[in-house]
One Martini backbone bead per residue (centre of mass of N, CA, C, O) as a GRO file, in nm:
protein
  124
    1UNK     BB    1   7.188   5.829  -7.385
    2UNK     BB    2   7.040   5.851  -7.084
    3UNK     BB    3   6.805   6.053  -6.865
    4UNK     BB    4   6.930   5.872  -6.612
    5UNK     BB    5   7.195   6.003  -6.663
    6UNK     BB    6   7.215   6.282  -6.679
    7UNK     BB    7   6.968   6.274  -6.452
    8UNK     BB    8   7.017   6.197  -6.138
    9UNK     BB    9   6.846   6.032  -5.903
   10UNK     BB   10   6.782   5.986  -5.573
   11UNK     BB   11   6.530   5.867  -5.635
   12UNK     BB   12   6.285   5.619  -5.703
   13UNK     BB   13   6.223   5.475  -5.961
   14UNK     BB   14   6.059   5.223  -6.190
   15UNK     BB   15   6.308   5.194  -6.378
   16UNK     BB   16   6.487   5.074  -6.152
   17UNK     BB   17   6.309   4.797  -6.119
   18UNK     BB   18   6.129   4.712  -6.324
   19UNK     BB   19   6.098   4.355  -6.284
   20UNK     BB   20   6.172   4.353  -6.025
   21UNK     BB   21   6.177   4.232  -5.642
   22UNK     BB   22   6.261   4.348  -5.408
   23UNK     BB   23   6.427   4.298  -5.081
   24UNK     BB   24   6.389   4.499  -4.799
   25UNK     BB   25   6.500   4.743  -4.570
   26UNK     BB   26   6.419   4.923  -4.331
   27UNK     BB   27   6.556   5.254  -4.164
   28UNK     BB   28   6.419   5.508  -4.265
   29UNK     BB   29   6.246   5.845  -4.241
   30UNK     BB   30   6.216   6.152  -4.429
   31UNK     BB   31   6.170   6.474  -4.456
   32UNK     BB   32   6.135   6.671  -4.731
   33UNK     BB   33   6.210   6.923  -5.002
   34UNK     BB   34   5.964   7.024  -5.285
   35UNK     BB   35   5.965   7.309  -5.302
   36UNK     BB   36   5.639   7.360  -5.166
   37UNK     BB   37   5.676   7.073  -5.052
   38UNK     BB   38   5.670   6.799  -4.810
   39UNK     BB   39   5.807   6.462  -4.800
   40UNK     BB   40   5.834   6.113  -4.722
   41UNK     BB   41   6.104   5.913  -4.723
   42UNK     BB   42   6.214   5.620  -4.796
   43UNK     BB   43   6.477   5.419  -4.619
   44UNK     BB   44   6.728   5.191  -4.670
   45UNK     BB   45   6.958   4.924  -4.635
   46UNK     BB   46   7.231   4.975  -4.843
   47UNK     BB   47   7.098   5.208  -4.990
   48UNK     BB   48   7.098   5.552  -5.174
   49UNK     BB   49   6.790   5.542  -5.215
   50UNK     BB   50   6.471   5.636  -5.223
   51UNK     BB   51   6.109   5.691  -5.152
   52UNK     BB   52   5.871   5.829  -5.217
   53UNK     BB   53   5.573   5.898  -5.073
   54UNK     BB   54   5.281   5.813  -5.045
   55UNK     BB   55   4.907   5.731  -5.000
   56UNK     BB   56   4.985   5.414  -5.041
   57UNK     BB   57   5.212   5.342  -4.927
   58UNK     BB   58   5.167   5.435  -4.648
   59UNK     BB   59   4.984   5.280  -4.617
   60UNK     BB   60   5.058   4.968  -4.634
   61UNK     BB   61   5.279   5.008  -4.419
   62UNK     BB   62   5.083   5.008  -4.154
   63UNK     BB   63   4.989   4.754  -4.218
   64UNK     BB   64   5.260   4.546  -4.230
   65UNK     BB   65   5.352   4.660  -3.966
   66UNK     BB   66   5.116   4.790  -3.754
   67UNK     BB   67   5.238   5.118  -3.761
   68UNK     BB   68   5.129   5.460  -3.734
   69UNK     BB   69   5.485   5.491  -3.757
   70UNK     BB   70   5.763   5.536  -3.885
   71UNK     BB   71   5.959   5.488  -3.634
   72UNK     BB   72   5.826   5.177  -3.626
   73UNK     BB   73   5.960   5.050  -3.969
   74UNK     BB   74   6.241   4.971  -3.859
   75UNK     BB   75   6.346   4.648  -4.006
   76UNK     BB   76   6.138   4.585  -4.227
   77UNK     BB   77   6.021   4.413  -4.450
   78UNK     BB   78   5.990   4.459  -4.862
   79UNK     BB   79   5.826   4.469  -5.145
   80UNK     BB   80   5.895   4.560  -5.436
   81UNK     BB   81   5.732   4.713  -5.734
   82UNK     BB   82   5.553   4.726  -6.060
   83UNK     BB   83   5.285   4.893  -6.167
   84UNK     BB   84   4.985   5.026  -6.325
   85UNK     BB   85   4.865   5.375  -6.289
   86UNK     BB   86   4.680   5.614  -6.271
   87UNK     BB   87   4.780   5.936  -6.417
   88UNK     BB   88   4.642   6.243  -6.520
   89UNK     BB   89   4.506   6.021  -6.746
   90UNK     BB   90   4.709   5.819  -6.724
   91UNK     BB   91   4.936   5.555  -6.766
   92UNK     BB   92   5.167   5.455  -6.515
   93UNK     BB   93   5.431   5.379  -6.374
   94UNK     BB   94   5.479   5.211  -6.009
   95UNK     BB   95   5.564   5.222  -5.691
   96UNK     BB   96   5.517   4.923  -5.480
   97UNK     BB   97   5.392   4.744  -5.182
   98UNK     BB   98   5.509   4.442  -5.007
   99UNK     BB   99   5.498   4.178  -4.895
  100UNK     BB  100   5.721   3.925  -4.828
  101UNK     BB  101   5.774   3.629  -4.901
  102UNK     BB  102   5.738   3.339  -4.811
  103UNK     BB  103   6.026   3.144  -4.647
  104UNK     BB  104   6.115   2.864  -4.723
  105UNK     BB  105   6.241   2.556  -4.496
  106UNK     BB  106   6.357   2.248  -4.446
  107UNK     BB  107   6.377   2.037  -4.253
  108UNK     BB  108   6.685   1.946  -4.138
  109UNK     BB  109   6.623   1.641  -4.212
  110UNK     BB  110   6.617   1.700  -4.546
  111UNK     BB  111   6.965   1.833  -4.526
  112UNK     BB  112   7.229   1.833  -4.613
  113UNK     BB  113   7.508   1.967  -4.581
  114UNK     BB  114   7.538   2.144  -4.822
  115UNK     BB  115   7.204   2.277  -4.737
  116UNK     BB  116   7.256   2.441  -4.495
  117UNK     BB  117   7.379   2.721  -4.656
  118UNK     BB  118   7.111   2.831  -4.690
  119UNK     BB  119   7.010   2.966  -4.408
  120UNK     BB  120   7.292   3.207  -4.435
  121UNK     BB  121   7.179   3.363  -4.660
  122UNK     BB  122   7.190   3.670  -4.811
  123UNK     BB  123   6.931   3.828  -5.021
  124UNK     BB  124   7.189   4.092  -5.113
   0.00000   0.00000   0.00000
């Protein structure tokens, strides 16, 4: 057994996307309570876990929405991924945000008629 199935956590982890790069939509953000302190927790659409959010992150989040209101970063797309971050002397893996790649599409008349079904395609 791994330590993450005996001890299921609500929220993400760096483990938990390892080397994927999910693309996902904010839903909304909601203050938690963790023993003696409240933290911000960004919820996507379609996913049952949260992200705890630092100050890396939440600054991120202002950059790439244009808003420093979390209530007006619902709808937008974020790219989510794993990089090595220095903590408390150690160098440990951690969820960052970042733009998603932008997303290019053939003009139509380029585009076969069985390849028109790339358009509908949902990312996940």
């Amino acid at each position: 057994m791994r330590s993450s199935s005996v001890f299921p956590s609500a929220y993400l982890k760096a483990a938990d996307i390892g080397q994927a790069k999910p693309i996902v939509t904010i839903s909304h953000v909601t203050m938690e309570k963790f023993e003696d302190e409240s933290k911000a927790v960004l919820h996507f659409v379609g996913k049952d876990r949260g992200l705890i959010l630092n100050k890396t992150n939440w600054a991120t989040l202002e950059v790439l929405t244009g808003q420093d209101d979390s209530d007006l970063w619902t709808g937008h797309q974020v790219q989510l991924y794993v990089t090595p971050v220095p903590f408390q002397g150690k160098v440990v893996p951690a969820i960052r945000i970042a733009a998603p790649p932008a997303r290019t599409v053939p003009p139509p008349a380029m585009l076969s008629p069985v390849d028109e079904n790339v358009l509908d395609e949902i990312p996940f």
